[in-house]
Each structure stands twice: as structure tokens, then as C-alpha cells.
OpenMM code with the backbone's topology and positions (N, CA, C; nanometers):
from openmm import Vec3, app, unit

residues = "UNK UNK UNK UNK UNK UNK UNK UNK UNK UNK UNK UNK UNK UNK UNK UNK UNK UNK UNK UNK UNK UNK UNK UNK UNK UNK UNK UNK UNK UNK UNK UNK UNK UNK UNK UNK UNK UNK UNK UNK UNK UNK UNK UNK UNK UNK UNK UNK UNK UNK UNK UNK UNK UNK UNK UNK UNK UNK UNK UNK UNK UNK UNK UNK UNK UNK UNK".split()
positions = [
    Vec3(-0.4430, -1.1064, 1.7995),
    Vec3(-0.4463, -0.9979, 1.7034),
    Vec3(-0.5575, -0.9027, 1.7434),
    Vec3(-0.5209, -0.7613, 1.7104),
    Vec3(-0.6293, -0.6586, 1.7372),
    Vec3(-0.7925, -0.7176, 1.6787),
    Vec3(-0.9320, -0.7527, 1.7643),
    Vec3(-1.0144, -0.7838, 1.7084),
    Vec3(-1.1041, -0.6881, 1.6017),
    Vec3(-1.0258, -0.5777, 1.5820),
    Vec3(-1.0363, -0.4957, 1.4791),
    Vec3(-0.9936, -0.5395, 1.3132),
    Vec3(-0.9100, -0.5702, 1.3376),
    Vec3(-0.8230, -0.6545, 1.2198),
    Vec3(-0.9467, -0.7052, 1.0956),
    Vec3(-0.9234, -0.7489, 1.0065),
    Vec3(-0.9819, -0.8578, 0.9216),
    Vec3(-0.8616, -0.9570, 0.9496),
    Vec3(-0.9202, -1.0837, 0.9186),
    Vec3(-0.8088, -1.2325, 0.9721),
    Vec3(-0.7255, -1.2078, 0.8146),
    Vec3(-0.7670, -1.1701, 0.7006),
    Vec3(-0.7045, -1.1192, 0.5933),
    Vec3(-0.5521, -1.0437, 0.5806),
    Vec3(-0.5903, -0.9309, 0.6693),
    Vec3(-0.4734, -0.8194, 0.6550),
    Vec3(-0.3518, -0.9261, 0.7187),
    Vec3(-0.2852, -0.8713, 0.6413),
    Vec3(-0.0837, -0.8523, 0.6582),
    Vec3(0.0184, -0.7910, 0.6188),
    Vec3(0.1028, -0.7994, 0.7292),
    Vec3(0.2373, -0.7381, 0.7475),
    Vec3(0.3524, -0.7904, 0.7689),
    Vec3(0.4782, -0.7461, 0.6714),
    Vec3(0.5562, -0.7944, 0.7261),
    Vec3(0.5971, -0.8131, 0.8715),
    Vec3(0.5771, -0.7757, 0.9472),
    Vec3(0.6354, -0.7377, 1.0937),
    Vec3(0.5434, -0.8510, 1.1719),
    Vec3(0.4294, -0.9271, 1.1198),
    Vec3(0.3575, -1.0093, 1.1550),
    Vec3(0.4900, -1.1151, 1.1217),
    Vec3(0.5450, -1.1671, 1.1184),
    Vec3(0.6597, -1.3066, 1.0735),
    Vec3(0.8215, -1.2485, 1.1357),
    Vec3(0.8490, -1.1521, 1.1737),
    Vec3(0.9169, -1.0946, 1.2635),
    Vec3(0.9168, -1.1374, 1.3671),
    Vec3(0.9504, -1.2372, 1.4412),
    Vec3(0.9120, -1.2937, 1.6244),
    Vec3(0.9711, -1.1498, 1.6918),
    Vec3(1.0453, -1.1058, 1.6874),
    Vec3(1.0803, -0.9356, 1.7271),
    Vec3(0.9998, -0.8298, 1.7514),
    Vec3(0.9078, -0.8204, 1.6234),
    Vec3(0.8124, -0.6902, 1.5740),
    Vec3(0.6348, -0.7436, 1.5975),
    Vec3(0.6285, -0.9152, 1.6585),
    Vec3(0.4855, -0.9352, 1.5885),
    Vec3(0.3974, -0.8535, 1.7326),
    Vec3(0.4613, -0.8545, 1.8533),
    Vec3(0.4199, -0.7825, 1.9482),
    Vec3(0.3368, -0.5880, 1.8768),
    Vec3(0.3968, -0.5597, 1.8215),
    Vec3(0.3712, -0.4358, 1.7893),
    Vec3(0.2835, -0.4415, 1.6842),
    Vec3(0.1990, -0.5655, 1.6330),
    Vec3(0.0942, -0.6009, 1.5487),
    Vec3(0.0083, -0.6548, 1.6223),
    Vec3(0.0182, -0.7341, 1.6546),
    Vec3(-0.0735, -0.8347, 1.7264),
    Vec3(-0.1666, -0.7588, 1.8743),
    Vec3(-0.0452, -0.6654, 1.9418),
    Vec3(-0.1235, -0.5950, 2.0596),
    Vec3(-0.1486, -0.4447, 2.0437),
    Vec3(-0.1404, -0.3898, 1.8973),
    Vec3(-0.1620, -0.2452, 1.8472),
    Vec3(-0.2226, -0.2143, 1.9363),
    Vec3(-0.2210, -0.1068, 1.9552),
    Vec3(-0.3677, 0.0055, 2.0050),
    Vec3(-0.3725, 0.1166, 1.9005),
    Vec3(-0.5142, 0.2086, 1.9163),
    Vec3(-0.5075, 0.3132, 1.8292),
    Vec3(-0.4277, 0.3670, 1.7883),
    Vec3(-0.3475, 0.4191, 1.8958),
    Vec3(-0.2077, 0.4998, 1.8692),
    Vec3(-0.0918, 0.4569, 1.7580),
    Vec3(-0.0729, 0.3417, 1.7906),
    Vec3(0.0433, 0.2354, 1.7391),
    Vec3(-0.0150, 0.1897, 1.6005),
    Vec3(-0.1230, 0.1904, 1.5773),
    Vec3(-0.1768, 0.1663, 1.3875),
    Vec3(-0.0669, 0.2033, 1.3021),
    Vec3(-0.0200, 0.3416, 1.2899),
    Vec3(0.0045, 0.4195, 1.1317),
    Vec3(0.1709, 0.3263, 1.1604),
    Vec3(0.2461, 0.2911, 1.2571),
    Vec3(0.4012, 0.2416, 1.2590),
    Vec3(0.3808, 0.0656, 1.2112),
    Vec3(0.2355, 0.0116, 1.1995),
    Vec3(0.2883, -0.1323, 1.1763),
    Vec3(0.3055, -0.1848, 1.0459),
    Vec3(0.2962, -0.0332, 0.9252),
    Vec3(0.3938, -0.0214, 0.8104),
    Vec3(0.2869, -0.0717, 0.6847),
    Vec3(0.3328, -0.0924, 0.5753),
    Vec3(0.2413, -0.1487, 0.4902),
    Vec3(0.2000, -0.2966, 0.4864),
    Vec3(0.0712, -0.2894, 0.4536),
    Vec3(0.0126, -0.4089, 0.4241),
    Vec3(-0.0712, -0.4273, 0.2807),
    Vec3(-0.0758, -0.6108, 0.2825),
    Vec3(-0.1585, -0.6280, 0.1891),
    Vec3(-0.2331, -0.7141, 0.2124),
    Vec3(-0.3312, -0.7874, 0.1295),
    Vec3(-0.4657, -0.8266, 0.1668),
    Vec3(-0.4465, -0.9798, 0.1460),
    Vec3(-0.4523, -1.1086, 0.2629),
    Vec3(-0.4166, -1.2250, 0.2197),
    Vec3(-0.5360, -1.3154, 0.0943),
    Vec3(-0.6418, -1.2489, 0.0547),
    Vec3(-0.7356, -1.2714, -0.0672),
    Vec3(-0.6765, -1.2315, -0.1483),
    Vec3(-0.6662, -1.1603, -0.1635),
    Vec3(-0.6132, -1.0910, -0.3272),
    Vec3(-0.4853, -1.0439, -0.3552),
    Vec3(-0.4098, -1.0675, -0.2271),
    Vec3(-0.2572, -1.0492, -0.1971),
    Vec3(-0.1624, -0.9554, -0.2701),
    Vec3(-0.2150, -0.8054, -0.2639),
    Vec3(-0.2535, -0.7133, -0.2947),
    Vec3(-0.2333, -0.6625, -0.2141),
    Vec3(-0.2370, -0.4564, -0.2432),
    Vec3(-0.2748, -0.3708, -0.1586),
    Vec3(-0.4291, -0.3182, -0.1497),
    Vec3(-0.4966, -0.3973, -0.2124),
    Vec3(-0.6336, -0.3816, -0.1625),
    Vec3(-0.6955, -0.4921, -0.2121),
    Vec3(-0.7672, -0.4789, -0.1133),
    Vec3(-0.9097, -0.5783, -0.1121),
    Vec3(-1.0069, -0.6380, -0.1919),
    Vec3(-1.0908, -0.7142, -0.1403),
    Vec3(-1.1401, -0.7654, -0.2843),
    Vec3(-1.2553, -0.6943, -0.2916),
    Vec3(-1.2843, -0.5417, -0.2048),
    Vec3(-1.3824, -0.4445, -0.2267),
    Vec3(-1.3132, -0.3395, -0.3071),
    Vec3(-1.2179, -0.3879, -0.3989),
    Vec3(-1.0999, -0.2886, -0.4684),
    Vec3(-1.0586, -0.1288, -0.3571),
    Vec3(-1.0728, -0.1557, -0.2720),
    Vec3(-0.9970, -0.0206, -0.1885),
    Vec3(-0.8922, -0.0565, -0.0592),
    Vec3(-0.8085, 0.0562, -0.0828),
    Vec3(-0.6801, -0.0498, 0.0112),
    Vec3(-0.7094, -0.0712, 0.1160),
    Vec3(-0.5520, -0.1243, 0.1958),
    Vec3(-0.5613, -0.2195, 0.2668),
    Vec3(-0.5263, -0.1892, 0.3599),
    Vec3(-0.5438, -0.1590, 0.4955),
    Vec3(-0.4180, -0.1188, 0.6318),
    Vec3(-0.4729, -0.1532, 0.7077),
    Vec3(-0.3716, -0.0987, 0.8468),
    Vec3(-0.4278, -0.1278, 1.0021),
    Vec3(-0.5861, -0.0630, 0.9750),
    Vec3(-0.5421, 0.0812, 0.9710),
    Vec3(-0.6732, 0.1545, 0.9919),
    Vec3(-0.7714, 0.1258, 0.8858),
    Vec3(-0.7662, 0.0900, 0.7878),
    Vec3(-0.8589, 0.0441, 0.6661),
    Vec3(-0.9454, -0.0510, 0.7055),
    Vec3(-0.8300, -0.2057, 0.7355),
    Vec3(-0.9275, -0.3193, 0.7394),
    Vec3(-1.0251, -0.3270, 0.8449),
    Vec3(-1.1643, -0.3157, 0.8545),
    Vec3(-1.2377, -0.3247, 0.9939),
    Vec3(-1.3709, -0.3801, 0.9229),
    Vec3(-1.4392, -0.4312, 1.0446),
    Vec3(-1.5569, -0.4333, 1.0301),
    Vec3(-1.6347, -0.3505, 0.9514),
    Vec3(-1.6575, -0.2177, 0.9505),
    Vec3(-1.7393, -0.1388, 0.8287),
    Vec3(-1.7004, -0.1877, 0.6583),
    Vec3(-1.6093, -0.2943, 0.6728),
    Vec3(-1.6247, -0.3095, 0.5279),
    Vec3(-1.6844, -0.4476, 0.4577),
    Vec3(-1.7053, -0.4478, 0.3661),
    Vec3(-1.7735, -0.5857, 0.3393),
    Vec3(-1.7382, -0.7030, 0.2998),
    Vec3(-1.5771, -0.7199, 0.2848),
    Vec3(-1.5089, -0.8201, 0.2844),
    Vec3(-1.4070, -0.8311, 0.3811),
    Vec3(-1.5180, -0.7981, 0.5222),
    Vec3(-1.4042, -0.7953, 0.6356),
    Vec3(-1.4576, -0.9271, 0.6684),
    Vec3(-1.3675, -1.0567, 0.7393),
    Vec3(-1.3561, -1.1623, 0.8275),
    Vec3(-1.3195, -1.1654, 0.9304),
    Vec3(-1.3813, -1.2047, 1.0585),
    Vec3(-1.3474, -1.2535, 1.1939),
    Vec3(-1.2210, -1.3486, 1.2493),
] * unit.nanometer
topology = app.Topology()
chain = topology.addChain("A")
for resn in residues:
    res = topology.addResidue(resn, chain)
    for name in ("N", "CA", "C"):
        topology.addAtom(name, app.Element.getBySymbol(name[0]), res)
């Protein structure tokens, strides 16, 4: 998985054996297509810092990001 990620975030397309390639090896570019997500804590569209959830959202700068 992108080491950008939080181990949190998900997507459908992650359980897809088809689509998980286009999650798992994102690059910048490829973020905004790997569709909506929600947060496996609060299983939700946002976090348990109450603000949502995405490729580009979940990262390190936030404070309920995990490795």
C-alpha cells in the first residue's frame, strides 16, 4: 500500500482482486480515481479527528494517522 496511506483508510476497490492494483500502487496522479473512502476506526467518512477521509486526506500530517 502507498506508505502515504493511514493503515485505517478504505476502499472498495481495495477487496476487488481486479482494482486492488490501482490502490495499493497509486501514485500522485492516480489518488482522485481510487473513489470514495471511509475510515476503518470509525467506519465512517471521517476520522476520528472528525474531518474526512480519502486518498489525499489520510496522511501523516494528521493526528490519527497510523503506520
Amino acid at each position: 500500500m502507498n506508505p502515504n496511506f493511514c493503515k485505517n483508510l478504505r476502499t472498495k476497490k481495495m477487496y476487488i482482486p481486479a482494482q486492488q492494483d490501482e490502490v495499493f500502487h497509486a501514485s500522485d496522479e492516480e489518488l482522485d480515481r481510487i473513489g470514495p473512502c471511509w475510515c476503518n476506526r470509525t467506519m465512517a467518512e471521517v476520522g476520528p479527528d472528525d474531518r474526512q477521509v480519502g486518498a489525499r486526506n489520510c496522511g501523516k500530517h494528521r493526528s490519527c494517522f497510523e503506520d
